[in-house]
Each structure stands twice: as structure tokens, then as C-alpha cells.
ZADO-1210 file (C-alpha; in nm, 4 decimals, padded with zeros to 6 digits):
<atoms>
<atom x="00.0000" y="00.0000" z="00.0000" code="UNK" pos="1"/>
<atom x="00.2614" y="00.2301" z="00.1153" code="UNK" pos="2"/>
<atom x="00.4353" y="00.1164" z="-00.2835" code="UNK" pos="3"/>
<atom x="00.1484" y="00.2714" z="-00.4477" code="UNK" pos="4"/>
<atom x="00.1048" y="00.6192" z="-00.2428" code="UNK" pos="5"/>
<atom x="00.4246" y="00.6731" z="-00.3192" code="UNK" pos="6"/>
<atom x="00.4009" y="00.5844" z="-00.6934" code="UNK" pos="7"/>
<atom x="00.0865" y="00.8259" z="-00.7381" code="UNK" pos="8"/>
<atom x="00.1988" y="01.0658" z="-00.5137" code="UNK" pos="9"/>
<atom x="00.4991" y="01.0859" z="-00.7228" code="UNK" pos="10"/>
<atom x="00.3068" y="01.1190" z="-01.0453" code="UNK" pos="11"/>
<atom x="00.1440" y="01.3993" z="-00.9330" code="UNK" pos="12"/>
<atom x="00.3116" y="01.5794" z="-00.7715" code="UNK" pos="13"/>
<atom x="00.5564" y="01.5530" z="-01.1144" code="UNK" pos="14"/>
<atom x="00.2108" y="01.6438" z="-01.3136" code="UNK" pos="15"/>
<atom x="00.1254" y="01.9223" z="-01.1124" code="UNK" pos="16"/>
<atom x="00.4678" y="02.0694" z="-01.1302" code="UNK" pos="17"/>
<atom x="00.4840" y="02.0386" z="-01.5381" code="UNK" pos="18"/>
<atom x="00.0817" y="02.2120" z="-01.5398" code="UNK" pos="19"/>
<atom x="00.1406" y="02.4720" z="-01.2560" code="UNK" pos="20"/>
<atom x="00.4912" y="02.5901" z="-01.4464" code="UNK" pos="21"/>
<atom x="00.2752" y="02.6524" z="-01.7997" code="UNK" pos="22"/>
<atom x="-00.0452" y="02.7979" z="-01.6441" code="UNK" pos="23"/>
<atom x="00.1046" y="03.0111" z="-01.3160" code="UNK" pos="24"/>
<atom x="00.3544" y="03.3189" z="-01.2612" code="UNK" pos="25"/>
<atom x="00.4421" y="03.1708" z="-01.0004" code="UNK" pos="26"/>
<atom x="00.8083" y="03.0018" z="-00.9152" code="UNK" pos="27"/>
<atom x="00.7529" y="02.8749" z="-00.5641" code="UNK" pos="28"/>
<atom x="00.4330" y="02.6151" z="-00.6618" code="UNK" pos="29"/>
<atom x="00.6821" y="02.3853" z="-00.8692" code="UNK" pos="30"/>
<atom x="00.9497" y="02.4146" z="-00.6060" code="UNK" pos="31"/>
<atom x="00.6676" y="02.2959" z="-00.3359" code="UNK" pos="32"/>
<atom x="00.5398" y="01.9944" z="-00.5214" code="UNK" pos="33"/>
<atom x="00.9160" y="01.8692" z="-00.6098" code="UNK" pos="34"/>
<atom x="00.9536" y="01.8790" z="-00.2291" code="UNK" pos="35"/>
<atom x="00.6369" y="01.6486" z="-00.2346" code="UNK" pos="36"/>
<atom x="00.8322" y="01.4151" z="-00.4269" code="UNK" pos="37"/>
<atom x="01.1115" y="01.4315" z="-00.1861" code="UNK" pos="38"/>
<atom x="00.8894" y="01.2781" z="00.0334" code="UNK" pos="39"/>
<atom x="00.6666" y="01.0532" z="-00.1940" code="UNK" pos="40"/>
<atom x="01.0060" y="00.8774" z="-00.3399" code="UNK" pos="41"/>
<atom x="01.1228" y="00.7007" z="-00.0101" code="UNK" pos="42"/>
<atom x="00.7901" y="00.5651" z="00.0425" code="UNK" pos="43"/>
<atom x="00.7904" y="00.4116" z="-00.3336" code="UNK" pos="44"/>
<atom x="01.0683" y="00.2176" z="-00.2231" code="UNK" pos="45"/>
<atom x="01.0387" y="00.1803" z="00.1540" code="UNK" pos="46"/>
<atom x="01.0674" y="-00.2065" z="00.1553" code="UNK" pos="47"/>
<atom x="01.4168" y="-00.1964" z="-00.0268" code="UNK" pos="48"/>
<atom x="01.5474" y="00.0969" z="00.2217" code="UNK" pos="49"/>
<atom x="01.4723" y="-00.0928" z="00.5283" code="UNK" pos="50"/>
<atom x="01.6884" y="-00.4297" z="00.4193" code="UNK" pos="51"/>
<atom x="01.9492" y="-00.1432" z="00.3901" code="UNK" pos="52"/>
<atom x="02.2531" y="-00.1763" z="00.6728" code="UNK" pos="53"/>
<atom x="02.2755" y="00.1633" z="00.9052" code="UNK" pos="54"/>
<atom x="02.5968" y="00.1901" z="00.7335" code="UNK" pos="55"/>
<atom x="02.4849" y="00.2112" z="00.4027" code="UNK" pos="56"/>
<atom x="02.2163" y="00.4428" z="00.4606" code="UNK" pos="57"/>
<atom x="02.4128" y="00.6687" z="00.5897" code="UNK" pos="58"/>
<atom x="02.6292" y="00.6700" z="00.2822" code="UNK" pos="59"/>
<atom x="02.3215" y="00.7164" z="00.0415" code="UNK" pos="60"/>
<atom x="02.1763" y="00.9949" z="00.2759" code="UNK" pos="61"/>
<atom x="02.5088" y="01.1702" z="00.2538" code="UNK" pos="62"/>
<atom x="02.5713" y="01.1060" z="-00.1392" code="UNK" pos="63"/>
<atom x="02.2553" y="01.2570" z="-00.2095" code="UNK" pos="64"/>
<atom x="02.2677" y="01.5396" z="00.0202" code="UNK" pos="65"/>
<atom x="02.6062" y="01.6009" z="-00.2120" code="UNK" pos="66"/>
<atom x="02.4495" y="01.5663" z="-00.5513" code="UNK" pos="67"/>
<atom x="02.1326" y="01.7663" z="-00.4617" code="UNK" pos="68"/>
<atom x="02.3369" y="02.0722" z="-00.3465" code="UNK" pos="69"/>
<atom x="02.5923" y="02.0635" z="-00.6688" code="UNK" pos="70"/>
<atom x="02.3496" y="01.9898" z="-00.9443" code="UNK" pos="71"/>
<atom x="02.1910" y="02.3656" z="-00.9454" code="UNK" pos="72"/>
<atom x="02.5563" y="02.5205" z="-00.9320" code="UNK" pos="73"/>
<atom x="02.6379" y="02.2756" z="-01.2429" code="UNK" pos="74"/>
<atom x="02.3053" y="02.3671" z="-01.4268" code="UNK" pos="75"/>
<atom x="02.3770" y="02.7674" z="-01.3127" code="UNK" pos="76"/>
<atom x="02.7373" y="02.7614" z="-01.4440" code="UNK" pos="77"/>
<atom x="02.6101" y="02.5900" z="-01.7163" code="UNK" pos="78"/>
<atom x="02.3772" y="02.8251" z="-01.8426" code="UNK" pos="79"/>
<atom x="02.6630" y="03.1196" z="-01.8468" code="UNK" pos="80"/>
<atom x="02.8399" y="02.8942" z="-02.0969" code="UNK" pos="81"/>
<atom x="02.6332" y="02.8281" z="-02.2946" code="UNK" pos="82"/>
<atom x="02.5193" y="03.1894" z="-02.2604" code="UNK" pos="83"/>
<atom x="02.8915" y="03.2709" z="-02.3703" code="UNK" pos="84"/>
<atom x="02.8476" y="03.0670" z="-02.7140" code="UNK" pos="85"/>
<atom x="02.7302" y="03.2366" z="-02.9944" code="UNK" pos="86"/>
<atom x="02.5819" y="03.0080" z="-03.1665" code="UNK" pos="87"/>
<atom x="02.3182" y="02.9424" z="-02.9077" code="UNK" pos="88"/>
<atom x="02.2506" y="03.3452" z="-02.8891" code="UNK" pos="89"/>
<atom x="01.8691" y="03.4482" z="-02.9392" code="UNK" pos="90"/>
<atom x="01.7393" y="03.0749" z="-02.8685" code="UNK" pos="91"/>
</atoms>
């Protein structure tokens, strides 16, 4: 049961975000529901995280605290390359 809130929660939260970002101004809605999914995504997969070892928990929890905090400076630096090319100018 847990499996399939987590699933659908998931989904819609992703669905909402896609909608809310074409029909709303507003920046912070799709920020909220991808912090829904934050929370849906452990619950798709609860039975495989508890046959996890402490230790290797704590290595995923850490490994993805890492990755979420670098992937916006990658995409922002990014973005001034590509910004810098002129072929991709006026796209």
C-alpha cells in the first residue's frame, strides 16, 4: 500500500509541477510539489530501504545530500556557458 502512495503521489506531484509551471507566474508552486516528491520517493521504495545496513544508509543519505546541493551550481554555471556561445545566442 505504502508502494502505491508513493508511486501516485509521485506522479502527481511531477504532473502538477509540469501544469502549474505553464499555467502560473508563479516560481515557488513547482518548487513545493518537487519537495512532495522528496517525500513521496522514499515511500515508493520503503521495503528496499529498510533491508538497507545503518551503514549504508548513511552513505546514500550523505551522497545525495552532495548531488542535490551541486546539481543547481552545475546547471547555473552551465547556463553562463552556454550563454557565452554564440551560436546558441537568441534561442
Amino acid at each position: 500500500m505504502r508502494e502505491k502512495i508513493g508511486y501516485y503521489g509521485m506522479l502527481v506531484c511531477l504532473l502538477l509541477s509540469v501544469i502549474s509551471g505553464q499555467f502560473l507566474k508563479s516560481e515557488w508552486v513547482p518548487v513545493i510539489l518537487c519537495i512532495g516528491v522528496l517525500i513521496f520517493a522514499p515511500m515508493y521504495r520503503w521495503n528496499e530501504w529498510k533491508a538497507y545496513s545503518r551503514k549504508k544508509k548513511m552513505v546514500f543519505s550523505i551522497e545525495f545530500v552532495i548531488i542535490i546541493s551541486t546539481i543547481p551550481f552545475l546547471l547555473w554555471k552551465g547556463n553562463e556557458i552556454i550563454d557565452g556561445i554564440v551560436m546558441f545566442q537568441g534561442w
